[in-house]
C-alpha positions in Angstrom: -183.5 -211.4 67.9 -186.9 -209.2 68.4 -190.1 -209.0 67.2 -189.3 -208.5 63.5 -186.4 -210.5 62.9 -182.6 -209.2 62.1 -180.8 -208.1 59.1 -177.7 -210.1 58.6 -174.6 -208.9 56.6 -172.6 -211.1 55.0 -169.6 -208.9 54.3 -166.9 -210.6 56.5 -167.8 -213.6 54.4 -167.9 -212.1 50.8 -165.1 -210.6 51.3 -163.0 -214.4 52.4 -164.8 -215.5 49.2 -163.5 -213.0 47.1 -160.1 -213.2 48.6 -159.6 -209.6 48.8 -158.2 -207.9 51.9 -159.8 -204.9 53.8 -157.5 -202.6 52.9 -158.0 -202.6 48.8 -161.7 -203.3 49.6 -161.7 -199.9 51.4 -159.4 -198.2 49.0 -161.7 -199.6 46.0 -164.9 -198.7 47.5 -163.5 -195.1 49.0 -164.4 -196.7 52.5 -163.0 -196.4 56.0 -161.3 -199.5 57.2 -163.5 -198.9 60.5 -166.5 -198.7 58.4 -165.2 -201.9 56.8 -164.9 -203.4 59.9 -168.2 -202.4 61.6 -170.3 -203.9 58.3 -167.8 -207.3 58.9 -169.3 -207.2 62.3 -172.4 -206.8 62.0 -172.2 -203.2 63.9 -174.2 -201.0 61.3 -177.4 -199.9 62.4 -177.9 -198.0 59.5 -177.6 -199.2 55.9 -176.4 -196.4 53.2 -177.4 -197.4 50.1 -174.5 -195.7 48.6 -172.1 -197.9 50.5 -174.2 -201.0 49.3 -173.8 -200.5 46.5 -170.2 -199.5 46.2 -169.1 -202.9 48.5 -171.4 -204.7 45.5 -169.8 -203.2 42.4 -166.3 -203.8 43.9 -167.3 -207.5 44.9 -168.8 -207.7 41.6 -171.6 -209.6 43.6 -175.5 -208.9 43.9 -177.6 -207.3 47.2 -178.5 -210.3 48.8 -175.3 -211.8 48.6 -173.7 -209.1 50.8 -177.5 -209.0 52.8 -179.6 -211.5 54.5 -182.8 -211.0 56.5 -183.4 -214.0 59.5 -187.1 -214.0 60.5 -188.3 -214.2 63.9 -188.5 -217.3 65.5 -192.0 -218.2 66.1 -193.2 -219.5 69.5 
């Protein structure tokens, strides 16, 4: 973690709660299944709001259930 905390996404999560595979997620949300797989692990180091929004309308879930920020710890 640095300075500024971390962004967390949950997507590897959401989708074993939704029970849907990666491969209709992808289809659904017109994804690559390596993009799909680099959101799952945590690998994104830029967040398209496009693609949010698209993994949220398929999920049929809300922003911060797909997104989490984790503070810095303080010393």
């Amino acid at each position: 973690m640095n300075e500024y905390g971390t962004i967390k996404i949950k997507l590897d999560e959401l989708i074993k709660k939704k029970g849907i595979s990666k491969n209709k997620l992808s289809h659904k949300a017109e994804m690559q299944r390596t993009q799909i797989n680099n959101y799952c692990k945590n690998e994104i180091t830029r967040l398209d709001t496009d693609v949010l929004a698209r993994i949220c309308t398929v999920l049929e879930c809300r922003i911060e259930d797909l997104i989490e920020f984790i503070p810095p710890k303080s010393e």
